[in-house]
MARBA-3410 file (N, C-alpha, C, O; in Angstrom, 1 decimal):
103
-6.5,116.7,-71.5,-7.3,115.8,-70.7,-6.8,114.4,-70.8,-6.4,113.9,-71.9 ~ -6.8,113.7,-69.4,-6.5,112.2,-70.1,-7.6,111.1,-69.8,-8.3,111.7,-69.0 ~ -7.9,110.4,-69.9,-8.9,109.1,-69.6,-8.6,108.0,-69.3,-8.1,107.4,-70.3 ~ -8.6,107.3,-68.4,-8.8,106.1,-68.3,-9.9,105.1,-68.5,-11.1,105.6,-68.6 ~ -9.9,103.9,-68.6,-11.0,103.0,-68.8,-11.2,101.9,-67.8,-12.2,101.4,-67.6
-9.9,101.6,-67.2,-9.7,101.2,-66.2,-9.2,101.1,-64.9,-8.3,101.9,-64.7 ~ -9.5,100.4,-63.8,-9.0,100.5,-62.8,-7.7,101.2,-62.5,-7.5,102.2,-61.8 ~ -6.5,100.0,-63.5,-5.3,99.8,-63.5,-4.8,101.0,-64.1,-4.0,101.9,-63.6 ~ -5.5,101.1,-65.6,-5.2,102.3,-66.2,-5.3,104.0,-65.4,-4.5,104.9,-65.8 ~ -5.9,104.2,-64.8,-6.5,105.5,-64.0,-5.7,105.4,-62.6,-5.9,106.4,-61.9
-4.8,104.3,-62.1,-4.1,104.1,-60.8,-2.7,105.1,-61.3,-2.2,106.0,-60.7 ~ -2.1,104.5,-62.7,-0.9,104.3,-62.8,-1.1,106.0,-63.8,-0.1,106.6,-64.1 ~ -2.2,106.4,-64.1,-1.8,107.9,-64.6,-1.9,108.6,-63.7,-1.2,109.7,-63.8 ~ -2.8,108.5,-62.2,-2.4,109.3,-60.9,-0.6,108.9,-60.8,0.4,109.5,-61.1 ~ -0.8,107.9,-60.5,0.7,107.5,-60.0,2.0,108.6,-60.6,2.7,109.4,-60.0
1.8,108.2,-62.3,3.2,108.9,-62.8,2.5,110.5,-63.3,3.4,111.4,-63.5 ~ 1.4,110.8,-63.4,1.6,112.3,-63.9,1.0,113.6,-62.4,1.0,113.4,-61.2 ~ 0.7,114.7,-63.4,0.3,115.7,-62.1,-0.7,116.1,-62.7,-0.8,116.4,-63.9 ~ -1.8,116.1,-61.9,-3.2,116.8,-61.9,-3.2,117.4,-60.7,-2.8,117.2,-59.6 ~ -4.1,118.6,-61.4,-4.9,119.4,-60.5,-6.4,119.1,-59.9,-6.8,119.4,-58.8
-7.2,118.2,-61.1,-8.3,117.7,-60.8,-8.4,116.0,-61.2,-7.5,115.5,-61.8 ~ -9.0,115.6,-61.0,-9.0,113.8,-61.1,-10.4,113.8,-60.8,-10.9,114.1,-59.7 ~ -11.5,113.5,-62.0,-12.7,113.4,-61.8,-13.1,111.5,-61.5,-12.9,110.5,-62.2 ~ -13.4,111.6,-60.6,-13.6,109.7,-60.2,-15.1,109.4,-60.3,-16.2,109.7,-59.8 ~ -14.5,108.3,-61.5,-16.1,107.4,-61.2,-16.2,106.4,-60.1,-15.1,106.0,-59.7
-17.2,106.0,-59.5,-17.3,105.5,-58.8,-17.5,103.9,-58.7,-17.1,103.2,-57.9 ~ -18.5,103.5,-60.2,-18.1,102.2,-60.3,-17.8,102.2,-61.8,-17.7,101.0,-62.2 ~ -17.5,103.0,-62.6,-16.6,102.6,-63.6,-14.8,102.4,-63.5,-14.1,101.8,-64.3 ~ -14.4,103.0,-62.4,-13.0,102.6,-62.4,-12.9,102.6,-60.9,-11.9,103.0,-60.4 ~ -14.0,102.2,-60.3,-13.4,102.4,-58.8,-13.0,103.2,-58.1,-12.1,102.8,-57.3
-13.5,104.9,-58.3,-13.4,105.6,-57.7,-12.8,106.0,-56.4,-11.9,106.9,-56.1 ~ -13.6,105.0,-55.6,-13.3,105.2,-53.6,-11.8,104.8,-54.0,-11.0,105.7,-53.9 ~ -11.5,103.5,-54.3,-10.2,103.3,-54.2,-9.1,104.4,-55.0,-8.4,105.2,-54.4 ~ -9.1,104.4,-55.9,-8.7,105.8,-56.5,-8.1,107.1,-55.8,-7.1,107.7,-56.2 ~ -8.9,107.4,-54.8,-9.2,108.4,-54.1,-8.1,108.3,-53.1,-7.9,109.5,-52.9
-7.1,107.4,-52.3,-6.4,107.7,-51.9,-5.2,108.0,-52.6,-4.6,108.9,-52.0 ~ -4.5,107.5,-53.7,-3.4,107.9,-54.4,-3.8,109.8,-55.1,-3.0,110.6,-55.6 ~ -5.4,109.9,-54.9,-4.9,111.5,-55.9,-5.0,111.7,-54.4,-4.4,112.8,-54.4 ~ -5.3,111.6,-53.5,-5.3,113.2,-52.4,-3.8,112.6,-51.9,-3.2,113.5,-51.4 ~ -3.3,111.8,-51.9,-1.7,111.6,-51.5,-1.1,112.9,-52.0,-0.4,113.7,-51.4
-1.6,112.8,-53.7,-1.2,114.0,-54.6,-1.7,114.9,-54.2,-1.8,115.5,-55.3 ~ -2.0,115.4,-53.7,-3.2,116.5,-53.7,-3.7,117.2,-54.6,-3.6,118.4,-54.8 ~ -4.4,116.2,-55.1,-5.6,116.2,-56.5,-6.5,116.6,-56.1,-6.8,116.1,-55.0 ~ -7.6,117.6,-56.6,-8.8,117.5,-56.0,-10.1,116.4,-56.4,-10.5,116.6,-57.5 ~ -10.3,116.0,-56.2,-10.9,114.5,-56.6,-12.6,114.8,-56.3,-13.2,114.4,-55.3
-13.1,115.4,-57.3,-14.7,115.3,-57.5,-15.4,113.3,-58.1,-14.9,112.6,-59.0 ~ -16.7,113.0,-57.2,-17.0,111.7,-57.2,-18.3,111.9,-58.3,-19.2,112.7,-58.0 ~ -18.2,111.2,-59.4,-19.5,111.0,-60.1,-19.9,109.7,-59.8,-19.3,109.0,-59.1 ~ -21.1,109.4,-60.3,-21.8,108.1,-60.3,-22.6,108.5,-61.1,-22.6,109.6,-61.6 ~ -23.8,106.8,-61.8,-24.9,107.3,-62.5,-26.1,107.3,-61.6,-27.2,107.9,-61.9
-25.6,106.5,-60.0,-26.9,106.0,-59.2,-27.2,107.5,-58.8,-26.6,108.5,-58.9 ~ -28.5,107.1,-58.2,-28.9,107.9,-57.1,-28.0,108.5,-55.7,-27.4,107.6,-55.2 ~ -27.7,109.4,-55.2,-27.0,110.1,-54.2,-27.6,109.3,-53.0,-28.5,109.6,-52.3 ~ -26.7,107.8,-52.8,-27.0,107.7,-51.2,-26.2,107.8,-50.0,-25.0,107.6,-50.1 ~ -26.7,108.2,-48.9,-26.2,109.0,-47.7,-25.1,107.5,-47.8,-24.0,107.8,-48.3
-25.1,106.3,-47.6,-23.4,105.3,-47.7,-22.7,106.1,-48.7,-21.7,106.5,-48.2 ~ -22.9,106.5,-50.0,-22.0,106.5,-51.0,-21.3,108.1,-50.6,-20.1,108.3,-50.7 ~ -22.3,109.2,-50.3,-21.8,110.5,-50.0,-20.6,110.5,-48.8,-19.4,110.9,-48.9 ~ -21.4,109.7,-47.7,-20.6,109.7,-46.6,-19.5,109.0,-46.5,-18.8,109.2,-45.4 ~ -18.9,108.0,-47.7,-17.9,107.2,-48.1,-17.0,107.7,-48.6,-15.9,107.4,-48.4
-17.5,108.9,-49.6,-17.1,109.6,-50.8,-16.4,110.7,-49.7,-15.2,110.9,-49.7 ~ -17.0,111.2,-49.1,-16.4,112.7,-47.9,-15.4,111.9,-47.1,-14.3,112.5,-47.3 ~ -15.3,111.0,-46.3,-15.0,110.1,-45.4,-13.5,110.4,-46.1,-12.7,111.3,-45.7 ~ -13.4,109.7,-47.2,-12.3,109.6,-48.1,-11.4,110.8,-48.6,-10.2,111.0,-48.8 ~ -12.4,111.4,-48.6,-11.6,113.0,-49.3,-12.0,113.5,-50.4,-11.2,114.2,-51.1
-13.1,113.2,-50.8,-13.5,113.6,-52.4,-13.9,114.9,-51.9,-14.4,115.1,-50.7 ~ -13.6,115.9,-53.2,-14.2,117.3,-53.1,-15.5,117.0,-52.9,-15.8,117.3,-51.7 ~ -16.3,116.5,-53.5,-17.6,116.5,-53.5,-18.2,115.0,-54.6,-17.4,114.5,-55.4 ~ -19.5,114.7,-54.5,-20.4,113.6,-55.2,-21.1,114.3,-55.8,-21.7,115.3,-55.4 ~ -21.0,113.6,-57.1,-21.8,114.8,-58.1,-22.6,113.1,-59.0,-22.1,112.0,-59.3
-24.0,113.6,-59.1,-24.7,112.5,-60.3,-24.9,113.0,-61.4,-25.4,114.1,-61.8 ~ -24.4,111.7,-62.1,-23.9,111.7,-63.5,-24.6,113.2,-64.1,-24.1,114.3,-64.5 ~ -25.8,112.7,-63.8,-27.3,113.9,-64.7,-26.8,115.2,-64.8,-27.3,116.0,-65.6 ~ -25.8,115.4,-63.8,-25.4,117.1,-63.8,-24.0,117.5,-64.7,-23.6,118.7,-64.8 ~ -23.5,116.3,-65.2,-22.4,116.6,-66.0,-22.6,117.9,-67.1,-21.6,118.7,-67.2
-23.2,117.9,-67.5,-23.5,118.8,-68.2,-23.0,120.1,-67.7,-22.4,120.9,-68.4 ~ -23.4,120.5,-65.9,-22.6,121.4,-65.6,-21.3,121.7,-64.7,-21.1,122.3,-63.7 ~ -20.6,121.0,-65.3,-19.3,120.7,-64.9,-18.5,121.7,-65.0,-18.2,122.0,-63.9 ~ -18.2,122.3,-65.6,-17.4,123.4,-66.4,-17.5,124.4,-65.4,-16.5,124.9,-64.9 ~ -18.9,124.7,-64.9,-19.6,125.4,-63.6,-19.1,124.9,-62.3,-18.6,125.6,-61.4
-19.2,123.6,-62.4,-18.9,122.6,-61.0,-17.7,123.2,-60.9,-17.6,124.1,-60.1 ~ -16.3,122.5,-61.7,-15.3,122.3,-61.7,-14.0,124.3,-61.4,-12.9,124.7,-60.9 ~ -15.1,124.9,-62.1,-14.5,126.4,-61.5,-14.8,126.5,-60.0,-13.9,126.6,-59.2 ~ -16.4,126.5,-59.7,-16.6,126.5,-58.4,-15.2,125.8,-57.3,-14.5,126.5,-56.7 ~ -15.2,124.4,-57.5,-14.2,123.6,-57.1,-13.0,124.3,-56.5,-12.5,124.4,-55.4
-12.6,124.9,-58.2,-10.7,125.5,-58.0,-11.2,127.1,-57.0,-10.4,127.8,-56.4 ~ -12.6,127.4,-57.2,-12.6,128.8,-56.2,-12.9,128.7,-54.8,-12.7,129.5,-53.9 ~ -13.5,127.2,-54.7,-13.4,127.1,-53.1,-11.9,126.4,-52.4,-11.6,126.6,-51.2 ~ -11.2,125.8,-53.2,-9.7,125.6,-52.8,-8.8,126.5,-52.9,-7.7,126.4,-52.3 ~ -9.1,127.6,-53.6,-8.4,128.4,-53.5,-8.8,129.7,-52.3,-8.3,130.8,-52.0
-9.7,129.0,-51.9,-10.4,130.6,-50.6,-9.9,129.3,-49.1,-9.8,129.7,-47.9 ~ -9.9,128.3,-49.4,-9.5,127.2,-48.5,-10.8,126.9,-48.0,-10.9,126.9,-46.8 ~ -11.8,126.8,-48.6,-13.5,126.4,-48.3,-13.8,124.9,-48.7,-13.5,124.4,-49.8 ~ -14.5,124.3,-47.8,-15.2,122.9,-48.5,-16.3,123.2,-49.4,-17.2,124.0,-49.1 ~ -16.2,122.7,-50.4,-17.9,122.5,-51.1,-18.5,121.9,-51.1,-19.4,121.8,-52.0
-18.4,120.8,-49.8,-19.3,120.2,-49.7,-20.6,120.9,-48.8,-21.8,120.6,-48.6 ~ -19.9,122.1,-48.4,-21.0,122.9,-47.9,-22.2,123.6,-48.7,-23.3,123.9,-48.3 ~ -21.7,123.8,-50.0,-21.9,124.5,-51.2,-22.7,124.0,-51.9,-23.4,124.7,-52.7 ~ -22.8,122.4,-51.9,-22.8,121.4,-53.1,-24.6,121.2,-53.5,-24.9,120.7,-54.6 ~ -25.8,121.6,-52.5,-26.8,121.8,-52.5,-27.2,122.1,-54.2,-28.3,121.6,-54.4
-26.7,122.8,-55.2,-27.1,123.1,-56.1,-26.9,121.8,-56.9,-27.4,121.9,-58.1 ~ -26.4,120.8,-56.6,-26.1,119.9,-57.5,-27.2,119.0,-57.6,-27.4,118.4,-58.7 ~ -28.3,118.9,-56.3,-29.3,117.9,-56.3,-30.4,118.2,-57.1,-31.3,117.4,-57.2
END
């Protein structure tokens, strides 16, 4: 697993390594921005936040290419999320259609 803390820091480990998944915060490292260097890669790029789910931030977050917007509160089932994720890219399905269970 790697972590960033920062903007700069979390640009430049898309940049030089390979992921499969790239979990993006949204205002801790600037997520949206983020978001085009991993789908360049074709990362799958799930969006957290701590806020509330708003239709700007979802529709920003899709717009862009994020797998999906997930709030913070559900981290807990990640592990769940993040298999779902690799089984709908691998059937070539959105989950954003799916993602109902996360609210």
């Amino acid at each position: 697993m790697t972590k960033a803390s920062t903007f700069e820091e979390a640009r430049a480990h898309l940049e030089n390594q390979v992921f499969d998944i790239a979990i993006l915060d949204i205002m801790g490292v600037n997520g949206h921005e983020l978001l085009e260097p991993a789908i360049k890669k074709n990362v799958i790029a799930p969006m957290v936040t701590a806020h509330a789910l708003s239709p700007e931030q979802t529709v920003t977050s899709f717009r862009k290419g994020a797998a999906v917007f997930v709030p913070k509160e559900k981290m807990g089932s990640m592990e769940i999320f993040l298999n779902d994720v690799l089984e709908a890219k691998e059937k070539g399905h959105s989950l954003w259609g799916q993602a109902g269970w996360l609210l």
